[in-house]
Backbone as XML, in Angstrom:
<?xml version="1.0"?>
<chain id="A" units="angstrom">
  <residue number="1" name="UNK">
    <atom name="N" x="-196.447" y="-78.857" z="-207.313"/>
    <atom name="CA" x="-195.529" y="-78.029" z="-206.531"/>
    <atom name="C" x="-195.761" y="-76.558" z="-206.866"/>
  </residue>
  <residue number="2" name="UNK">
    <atom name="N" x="-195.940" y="-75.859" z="-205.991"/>
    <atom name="CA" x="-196.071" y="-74.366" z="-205.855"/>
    <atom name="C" x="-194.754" y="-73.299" z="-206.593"/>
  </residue>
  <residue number="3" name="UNK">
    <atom name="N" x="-194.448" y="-73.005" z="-206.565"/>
    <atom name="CA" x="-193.263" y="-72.103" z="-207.575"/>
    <atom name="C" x="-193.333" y="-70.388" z="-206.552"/>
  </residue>
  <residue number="4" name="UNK">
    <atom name="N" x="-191.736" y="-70.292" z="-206.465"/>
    <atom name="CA" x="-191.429" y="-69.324" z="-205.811"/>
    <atom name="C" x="-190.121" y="-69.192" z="-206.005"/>
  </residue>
  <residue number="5" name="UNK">
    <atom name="N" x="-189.434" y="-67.754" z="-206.122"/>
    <atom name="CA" x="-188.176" y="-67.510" z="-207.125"/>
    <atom name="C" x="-187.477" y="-67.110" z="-205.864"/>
  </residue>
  <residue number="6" name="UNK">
    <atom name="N" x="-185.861" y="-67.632" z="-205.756"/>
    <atom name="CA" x="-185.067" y="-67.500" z="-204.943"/>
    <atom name="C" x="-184.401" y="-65.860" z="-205.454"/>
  </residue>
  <residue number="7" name="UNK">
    <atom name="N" x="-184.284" y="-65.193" z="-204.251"/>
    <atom name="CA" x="-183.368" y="-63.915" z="-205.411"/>
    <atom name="C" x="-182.163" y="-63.913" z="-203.973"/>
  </residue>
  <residue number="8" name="UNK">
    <atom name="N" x="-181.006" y="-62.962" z="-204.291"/>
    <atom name="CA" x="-180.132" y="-62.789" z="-203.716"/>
    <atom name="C" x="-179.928" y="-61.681" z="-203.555"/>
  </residue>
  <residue number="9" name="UNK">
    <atom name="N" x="-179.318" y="-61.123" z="-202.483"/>
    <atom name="CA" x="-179.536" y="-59.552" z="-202.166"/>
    <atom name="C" x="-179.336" y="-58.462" z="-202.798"/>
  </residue>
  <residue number="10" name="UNK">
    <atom name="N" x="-178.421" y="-58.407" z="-204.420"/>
    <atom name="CA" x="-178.388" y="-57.848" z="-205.053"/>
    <atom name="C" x="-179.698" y="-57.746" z="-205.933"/>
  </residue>
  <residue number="11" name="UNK">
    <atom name="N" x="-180.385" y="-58.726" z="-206.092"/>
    <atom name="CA" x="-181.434" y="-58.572" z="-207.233"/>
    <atom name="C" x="-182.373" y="-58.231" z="-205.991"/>
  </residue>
  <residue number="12" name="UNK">
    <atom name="N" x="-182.767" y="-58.290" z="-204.518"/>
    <atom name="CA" x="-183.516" y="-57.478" z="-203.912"/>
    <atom name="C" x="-183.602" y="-56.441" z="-203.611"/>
  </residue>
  <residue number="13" name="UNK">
    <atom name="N" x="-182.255" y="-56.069" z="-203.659"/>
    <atom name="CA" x="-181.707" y="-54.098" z="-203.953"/>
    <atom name="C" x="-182.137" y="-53.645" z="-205.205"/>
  </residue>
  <residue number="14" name="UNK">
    <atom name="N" x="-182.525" y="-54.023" z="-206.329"/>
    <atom name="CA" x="-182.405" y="-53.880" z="-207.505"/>
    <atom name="C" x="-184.045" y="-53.925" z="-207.489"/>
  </residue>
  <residue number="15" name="UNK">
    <atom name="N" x="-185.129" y="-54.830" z="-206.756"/>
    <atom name="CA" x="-186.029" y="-54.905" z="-206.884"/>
    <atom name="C" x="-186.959" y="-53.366" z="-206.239"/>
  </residue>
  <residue number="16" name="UNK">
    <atom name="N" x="-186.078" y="-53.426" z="-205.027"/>
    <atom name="CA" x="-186.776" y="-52.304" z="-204.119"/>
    <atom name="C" x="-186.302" y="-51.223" z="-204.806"/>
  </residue>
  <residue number="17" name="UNK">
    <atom name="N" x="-185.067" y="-50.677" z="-205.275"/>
    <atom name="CA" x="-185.278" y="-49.409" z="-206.347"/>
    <atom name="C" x="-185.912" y="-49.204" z="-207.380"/>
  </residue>
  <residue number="18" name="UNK">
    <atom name="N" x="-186.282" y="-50.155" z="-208.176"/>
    <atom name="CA" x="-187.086" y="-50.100" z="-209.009"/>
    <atom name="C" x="-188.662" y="-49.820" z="-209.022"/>
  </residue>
  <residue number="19" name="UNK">
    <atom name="N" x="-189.104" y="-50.854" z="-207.828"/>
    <atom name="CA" x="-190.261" y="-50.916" z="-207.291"/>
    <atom name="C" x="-190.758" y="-50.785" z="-206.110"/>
  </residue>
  <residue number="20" name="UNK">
    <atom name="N" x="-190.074" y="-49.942" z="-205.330"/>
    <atom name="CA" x="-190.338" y="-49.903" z="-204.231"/>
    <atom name="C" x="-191.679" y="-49.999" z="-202.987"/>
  </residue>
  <residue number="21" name="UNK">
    <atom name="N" x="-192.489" y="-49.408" z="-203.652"/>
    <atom name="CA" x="-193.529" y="-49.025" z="-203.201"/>
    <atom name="C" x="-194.486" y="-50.138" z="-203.091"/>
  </residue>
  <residue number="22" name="UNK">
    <atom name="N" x="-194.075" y="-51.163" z="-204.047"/>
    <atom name="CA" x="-194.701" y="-52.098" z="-205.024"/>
    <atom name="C" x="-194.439" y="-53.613" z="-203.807"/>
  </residue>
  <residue number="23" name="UNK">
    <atom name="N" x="-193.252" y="-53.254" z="-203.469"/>
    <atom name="CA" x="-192.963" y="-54.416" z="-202.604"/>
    <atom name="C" x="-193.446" y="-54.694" z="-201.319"/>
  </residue>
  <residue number="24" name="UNK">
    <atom name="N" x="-193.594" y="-55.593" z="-200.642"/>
    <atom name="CA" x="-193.484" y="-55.759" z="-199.402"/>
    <atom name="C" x="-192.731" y="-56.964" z="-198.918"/>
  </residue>
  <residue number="25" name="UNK">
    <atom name="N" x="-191.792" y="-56.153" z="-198.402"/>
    <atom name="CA" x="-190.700" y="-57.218" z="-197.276"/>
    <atom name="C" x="-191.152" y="-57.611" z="-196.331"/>
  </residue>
  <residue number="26" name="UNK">
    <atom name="N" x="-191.161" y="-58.936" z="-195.940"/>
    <atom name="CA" x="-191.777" y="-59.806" z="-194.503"/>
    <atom name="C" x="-190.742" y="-60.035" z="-194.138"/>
  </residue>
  <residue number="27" name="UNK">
    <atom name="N" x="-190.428" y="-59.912" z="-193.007"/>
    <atom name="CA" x="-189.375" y="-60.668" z="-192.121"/>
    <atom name="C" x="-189.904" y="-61.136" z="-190.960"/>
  </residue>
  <residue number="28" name="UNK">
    <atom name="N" x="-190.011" y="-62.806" z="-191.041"/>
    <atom name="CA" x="-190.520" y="-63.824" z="-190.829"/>
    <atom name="C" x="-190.095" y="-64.421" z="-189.236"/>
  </residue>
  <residue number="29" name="UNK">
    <atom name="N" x="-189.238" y="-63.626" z="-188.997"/>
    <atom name="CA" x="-188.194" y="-64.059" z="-187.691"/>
    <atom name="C" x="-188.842" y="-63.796" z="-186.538"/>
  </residue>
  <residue number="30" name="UNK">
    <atom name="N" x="-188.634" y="-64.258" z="-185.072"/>
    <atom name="CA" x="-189.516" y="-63.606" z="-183.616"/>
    <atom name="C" x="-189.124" y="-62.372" z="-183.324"/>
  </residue>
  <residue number="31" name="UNK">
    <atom name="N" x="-190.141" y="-61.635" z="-182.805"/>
    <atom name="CA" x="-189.323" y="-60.215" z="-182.258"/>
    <atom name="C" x="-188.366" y="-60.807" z="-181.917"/>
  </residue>
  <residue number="32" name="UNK">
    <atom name="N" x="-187.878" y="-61.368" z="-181.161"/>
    <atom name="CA" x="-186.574" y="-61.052" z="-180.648"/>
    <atom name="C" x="-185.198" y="-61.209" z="-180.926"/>
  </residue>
  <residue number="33" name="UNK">
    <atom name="N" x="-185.426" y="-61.851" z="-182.443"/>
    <atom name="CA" x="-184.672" y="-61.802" z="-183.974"/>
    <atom name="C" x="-184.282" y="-60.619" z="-184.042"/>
  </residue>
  <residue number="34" name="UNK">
    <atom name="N" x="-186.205" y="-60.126" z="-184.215"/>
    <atom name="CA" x="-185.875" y="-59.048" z="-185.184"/>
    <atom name="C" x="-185.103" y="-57.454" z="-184.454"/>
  </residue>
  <residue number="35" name="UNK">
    <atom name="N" x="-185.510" y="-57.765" z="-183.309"/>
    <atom name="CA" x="-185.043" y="-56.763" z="-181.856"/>
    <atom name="C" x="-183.256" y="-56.178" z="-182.650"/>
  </residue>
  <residue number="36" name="UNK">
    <atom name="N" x="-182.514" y="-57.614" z="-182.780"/>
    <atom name="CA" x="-180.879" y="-57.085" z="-183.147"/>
    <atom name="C" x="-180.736" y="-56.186" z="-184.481"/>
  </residue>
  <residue number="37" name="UNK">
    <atom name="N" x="-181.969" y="-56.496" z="-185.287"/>
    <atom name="CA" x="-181.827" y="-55.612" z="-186.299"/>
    <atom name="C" x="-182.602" y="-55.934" z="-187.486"/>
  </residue>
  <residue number="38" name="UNK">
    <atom name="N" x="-182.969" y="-55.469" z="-188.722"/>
    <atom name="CA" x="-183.687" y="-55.313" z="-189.666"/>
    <atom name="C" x="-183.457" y="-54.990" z="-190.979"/>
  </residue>
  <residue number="39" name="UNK">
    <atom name="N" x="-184.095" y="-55.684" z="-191.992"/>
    <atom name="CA" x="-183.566" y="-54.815" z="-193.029"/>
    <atom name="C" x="-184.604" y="-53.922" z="-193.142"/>
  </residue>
  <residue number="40" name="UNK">
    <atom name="N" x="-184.378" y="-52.673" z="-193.879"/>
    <atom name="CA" x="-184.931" y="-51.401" z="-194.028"/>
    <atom name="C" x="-186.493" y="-51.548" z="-194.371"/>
  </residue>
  <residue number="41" name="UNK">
    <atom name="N" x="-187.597" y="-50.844" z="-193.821"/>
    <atom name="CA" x="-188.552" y="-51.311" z="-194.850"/>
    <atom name="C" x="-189.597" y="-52.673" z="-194.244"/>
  </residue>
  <residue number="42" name="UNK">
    <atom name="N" x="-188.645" y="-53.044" z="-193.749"/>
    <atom name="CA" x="-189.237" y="-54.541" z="-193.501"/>
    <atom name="C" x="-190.449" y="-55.042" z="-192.529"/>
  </residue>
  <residue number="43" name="UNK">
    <atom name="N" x="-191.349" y="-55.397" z="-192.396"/>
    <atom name="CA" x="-192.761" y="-55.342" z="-191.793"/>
    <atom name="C" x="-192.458" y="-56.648" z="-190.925"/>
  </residue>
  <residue number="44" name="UNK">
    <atom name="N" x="-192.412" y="-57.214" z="-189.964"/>
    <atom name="CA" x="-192.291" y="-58.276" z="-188.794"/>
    <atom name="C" x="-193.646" y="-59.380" z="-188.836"/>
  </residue>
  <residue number="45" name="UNK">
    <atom name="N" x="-193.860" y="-60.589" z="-189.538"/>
    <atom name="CA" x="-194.792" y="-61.259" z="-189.213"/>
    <atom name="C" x="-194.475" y="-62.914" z="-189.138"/>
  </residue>
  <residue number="46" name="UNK">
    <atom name="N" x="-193.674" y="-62.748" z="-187.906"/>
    <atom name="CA" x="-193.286" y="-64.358" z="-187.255"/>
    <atom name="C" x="-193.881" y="-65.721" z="-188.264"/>
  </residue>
  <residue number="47" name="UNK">
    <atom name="N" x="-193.239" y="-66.157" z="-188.685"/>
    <atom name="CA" x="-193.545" y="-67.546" z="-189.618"/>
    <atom name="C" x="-194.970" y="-68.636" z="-188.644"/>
  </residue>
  <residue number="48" name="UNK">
    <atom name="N" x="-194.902" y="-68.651" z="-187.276"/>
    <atom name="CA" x="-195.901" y="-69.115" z="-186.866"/>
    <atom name="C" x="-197.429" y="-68.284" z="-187.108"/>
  </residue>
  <residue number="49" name="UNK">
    <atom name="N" x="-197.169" y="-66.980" z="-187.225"/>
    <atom name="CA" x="-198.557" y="-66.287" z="-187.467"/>
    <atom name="C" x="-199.198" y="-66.162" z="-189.103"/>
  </residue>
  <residue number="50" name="UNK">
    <atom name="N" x="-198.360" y="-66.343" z="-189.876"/>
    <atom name="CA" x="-198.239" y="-66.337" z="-191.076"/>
    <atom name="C" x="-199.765" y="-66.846" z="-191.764"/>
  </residue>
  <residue number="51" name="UNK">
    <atom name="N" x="-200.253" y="-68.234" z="-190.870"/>
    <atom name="CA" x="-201.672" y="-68.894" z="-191.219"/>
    <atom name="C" x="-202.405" y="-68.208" z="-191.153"/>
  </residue>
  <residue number="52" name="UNK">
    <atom name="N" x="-202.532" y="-67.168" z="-189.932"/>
    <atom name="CA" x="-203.583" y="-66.749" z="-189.308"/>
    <atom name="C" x="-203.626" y="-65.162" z="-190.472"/>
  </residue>
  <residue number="53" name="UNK">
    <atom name="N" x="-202.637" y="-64.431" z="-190.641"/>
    <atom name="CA" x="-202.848" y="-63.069" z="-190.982"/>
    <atom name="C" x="-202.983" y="-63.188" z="-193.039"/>
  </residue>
  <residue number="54" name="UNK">
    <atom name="N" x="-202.844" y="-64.394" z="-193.233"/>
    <atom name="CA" x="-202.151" y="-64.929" z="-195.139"/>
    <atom name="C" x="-203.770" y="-63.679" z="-195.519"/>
  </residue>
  <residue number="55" name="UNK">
    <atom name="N" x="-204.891" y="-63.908" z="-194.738"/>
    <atom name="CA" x="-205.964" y="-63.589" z="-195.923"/>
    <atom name="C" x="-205.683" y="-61.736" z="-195.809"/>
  </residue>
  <residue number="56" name="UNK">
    <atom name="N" x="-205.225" y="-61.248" z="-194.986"/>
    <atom name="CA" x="-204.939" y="-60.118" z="-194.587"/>
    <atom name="C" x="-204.071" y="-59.337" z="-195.863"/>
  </residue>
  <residue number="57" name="UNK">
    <atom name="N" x="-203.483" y="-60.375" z="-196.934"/>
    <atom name="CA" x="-202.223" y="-60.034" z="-197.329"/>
    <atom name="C" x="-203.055" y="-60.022" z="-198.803"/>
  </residue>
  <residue number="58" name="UNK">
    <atom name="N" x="-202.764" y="-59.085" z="-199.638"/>
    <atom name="CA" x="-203.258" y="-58.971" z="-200.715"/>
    <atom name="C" x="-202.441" y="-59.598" z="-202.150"/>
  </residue>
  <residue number="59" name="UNK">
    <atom name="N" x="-203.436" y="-60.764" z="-203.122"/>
    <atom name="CA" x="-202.568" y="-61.452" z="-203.552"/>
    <atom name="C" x="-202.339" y="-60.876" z="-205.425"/>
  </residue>
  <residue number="60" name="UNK">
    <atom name="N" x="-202.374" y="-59.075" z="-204.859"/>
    <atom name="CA" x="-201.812" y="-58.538" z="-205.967"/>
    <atom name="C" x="-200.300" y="-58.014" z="-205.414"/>
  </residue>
  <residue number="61" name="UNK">
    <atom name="N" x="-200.123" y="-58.171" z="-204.126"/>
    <atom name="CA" x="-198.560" y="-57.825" z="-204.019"/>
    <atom name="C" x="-197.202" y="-58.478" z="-204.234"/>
  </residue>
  <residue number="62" name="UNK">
    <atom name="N" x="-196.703" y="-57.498" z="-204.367"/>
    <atom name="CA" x="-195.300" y="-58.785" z="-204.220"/>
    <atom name="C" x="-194.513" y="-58.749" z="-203.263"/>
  </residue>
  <residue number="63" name="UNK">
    <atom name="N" x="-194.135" y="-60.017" z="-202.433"/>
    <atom name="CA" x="-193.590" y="-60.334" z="-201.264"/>
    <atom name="C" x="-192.618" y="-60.851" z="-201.481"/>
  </residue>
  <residue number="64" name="UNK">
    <atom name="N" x="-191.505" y="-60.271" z="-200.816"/>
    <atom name="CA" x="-190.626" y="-60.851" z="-200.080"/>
    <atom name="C" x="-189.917" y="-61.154" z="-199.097"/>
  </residue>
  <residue number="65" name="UNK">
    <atom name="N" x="-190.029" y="-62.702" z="-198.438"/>
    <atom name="CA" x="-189.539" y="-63.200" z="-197.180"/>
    <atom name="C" x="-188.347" y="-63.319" z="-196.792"/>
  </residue>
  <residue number="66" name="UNK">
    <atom name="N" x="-187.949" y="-63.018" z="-195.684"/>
    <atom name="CA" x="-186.580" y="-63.162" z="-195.515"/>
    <atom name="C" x="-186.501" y="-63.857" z="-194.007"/>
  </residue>
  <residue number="67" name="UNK">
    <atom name="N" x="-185.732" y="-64.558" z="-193.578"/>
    <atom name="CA" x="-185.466" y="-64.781" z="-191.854"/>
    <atom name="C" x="-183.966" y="-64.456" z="-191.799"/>
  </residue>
  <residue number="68" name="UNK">
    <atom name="N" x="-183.403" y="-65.190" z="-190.772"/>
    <atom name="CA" x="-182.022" y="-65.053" z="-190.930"/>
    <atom name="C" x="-181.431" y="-66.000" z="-191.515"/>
  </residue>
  <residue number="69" name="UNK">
    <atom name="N" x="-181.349" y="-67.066" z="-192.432"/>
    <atom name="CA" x="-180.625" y="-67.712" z="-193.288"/>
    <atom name="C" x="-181.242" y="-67.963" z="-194.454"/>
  </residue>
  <residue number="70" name="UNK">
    <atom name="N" x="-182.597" y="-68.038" z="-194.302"/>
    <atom name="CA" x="-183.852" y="-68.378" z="-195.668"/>
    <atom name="C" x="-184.576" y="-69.527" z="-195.403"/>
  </residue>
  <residue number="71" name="UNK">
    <atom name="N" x="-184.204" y="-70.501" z="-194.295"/>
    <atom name="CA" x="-184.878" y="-71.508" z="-194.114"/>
    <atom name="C" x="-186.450" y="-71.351" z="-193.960"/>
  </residue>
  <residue number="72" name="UNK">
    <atom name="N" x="-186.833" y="-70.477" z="-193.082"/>
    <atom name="CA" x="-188.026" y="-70.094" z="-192.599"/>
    <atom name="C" x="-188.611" y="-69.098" z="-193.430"/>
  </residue>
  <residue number="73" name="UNK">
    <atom name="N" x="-188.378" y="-68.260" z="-194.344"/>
    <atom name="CA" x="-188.625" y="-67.649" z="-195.026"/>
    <atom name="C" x="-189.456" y="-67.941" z="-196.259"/>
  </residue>
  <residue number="74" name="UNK">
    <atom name="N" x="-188.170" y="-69.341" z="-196.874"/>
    <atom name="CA" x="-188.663" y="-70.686" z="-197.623"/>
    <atom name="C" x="-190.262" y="-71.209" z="-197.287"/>
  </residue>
  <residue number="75" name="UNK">
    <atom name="N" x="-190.004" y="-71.435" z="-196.292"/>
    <atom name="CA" x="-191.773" y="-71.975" z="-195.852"/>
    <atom name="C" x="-192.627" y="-70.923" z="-196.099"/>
  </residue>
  <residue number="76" name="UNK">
    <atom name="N" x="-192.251" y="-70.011" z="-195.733"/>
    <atom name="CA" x="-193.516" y="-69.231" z="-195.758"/>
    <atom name="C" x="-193.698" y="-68.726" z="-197.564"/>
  </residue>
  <residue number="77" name="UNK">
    <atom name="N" x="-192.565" y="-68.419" z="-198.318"/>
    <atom name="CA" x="-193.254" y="-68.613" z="-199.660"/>
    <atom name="C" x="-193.727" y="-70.171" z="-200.108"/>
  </residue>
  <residue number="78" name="UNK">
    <atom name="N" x="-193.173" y="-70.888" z="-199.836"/>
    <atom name="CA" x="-194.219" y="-72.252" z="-200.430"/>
    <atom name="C" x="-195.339" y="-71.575" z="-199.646"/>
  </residue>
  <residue number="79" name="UNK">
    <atom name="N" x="-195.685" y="-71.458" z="-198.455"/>
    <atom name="CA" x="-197.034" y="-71.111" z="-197.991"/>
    <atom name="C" x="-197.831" y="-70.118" z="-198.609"/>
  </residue>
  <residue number="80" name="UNK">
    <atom name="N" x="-197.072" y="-69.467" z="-198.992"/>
    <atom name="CA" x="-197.791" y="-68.515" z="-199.824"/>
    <atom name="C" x="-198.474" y="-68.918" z="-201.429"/>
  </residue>
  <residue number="81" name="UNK">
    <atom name="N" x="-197.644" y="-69.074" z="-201.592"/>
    <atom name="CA" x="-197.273" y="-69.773" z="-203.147"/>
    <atom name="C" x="-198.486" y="-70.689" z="-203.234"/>
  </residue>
  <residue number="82" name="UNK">
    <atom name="N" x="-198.612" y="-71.581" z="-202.017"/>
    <atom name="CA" x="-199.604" y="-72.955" z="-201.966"/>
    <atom name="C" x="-201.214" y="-71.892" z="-202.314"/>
  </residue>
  <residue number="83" name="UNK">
    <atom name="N" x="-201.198" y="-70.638" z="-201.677"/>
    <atom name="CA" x="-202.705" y="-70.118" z="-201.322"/>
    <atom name="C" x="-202.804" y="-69.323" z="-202.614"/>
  </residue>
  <residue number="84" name="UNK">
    <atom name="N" x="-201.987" y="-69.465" z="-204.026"/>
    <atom name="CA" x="-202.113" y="-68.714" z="-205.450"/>
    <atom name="C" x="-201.181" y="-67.336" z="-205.558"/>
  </residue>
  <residue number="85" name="UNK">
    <atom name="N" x="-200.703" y="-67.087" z="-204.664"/>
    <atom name="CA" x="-199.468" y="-65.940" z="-204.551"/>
    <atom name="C" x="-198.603" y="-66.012" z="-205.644"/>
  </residue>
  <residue number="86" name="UNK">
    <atom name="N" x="-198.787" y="-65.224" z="-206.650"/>
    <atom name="CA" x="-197.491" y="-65.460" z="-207.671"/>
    <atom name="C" x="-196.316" y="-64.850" z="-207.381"/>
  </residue>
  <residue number="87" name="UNK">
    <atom name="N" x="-196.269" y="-63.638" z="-207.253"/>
    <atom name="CA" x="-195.462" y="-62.983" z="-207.002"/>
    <atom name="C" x="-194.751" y="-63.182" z="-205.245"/>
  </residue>
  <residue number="88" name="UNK">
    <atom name="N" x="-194.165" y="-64.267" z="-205.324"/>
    <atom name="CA" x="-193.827" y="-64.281" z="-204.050"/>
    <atom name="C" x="-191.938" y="-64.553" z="-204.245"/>
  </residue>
  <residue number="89" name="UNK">
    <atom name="N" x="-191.195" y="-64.067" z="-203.082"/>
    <atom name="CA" x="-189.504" y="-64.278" z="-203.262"/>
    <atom name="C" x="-189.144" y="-64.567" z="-202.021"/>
  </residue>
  <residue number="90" name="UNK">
    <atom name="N" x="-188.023" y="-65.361" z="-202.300"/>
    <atom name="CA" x="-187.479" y="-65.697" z="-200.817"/>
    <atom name="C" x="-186.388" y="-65.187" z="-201.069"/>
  </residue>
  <residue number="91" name="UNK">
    <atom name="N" x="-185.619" y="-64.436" z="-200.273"/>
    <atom name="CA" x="-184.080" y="-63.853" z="-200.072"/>
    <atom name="C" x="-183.113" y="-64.500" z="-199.709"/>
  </residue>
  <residue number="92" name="UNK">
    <atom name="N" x="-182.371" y="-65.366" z="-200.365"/>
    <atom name="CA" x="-181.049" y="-66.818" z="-200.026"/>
    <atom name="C" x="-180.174" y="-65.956" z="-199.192"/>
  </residue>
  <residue number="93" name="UNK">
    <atom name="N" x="-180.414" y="-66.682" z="-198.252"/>
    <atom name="CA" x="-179.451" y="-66.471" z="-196.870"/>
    <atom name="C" x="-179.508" y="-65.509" z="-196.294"/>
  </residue>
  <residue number="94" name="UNK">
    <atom name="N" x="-181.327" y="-65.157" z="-196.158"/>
    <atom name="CA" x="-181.434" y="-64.132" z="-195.212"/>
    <atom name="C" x="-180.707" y="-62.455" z="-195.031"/>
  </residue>
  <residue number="95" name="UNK">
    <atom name="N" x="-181.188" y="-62.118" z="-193.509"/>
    <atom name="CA" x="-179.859" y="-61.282" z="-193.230"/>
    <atom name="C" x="-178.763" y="-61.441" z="-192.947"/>
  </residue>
  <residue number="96" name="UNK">
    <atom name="N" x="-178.430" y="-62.785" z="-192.623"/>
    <atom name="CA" x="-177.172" y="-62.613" z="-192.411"/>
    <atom name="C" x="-176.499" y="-62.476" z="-193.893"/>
  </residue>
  <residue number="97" name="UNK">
    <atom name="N" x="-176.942" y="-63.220" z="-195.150"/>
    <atom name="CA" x="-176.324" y="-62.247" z="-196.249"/>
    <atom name="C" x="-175.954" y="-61.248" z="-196.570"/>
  </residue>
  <residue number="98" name="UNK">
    <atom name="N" x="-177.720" y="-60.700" z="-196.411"/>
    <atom name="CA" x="-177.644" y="-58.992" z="-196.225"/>
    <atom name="C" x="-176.627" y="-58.320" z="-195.456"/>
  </residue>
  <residue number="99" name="UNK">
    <atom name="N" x="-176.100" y="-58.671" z="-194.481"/>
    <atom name="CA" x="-175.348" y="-57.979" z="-193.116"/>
    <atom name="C" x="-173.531" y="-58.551" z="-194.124"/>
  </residue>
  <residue number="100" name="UNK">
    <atom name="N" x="-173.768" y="-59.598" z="-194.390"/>
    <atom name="CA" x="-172.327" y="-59.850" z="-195.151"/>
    <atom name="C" x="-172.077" y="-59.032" z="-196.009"/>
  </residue>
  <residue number="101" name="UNK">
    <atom name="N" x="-172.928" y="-58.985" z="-197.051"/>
    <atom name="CA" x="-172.500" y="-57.784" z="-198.216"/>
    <atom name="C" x="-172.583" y="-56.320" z="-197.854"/>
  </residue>
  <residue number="102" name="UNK">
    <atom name="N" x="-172.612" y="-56.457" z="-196.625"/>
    <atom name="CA" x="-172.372" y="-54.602" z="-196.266"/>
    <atom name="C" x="-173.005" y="-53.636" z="-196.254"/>
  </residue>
  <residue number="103" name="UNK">
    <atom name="N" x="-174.700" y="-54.326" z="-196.354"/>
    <atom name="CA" x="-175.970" y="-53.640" z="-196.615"/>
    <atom name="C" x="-176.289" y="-53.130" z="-194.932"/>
  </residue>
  <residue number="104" name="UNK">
    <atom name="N" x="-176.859" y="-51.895" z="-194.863"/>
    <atom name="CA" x="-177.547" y="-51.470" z="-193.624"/>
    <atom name="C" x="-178.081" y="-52.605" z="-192.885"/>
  </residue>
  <residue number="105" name="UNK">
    <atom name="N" x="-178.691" y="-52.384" z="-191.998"/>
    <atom name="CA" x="-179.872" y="-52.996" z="-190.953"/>
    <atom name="C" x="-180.224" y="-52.215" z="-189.889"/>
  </residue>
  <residue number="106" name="UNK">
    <atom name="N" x="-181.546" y="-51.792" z="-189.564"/>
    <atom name="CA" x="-182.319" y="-51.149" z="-188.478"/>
    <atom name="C" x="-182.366" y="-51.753" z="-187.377"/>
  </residue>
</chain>
């Protein structure tokens, strides 16, 4: 089994100030998800394209996936995770977390 660390939107606030630059946020959702809104930062690459663009993605970064609940997000770090990605995070419960705790969205 592949290994990939669940974080929650406080420890992803905590990640991106620290490291900002360092990160990259995927949000995994269809445009037309992502159309209602965004978290800050966040780069758009639909969970179906994910196969096609993985070698594109450099596996000194650190990623983190988000959709809107984490289900789909989930897949795509095991997917990641499966191709030697260490540094990979999934964000529990999405944006709509994010949007609960009172955090922005684009």
């Amino acid at each position: 089994m592949h290994k990939f660390k669940e974080i929650d939107v406080a420890e992803l606030e905590g990640m991106v100030d620290a490291e900002a630059a360092a990160i990259r946020l995927i949000d995994v959702r269809n445009p037309g998800e992502v159309a209602r809104g965004c978290l800050p930062r966040a780069e758009n690459l639909p969970l179906h394209t994910l196969p096609l663009q993985a070698d594109s993605i450099s596996p000194e970064d650190t990623l983190v996936f988000y959709c809107q609940t984490g289900a789909r997000s989930a897949q795509a770090c095991a997917f990641m995770a499966s191709r030697g990605f260490a540094r990979v995070y999934n964000l529990r419960g999405g944006i709509v977390a994010w949007m609960q705790s009172g955090r922005p969205v684009g």
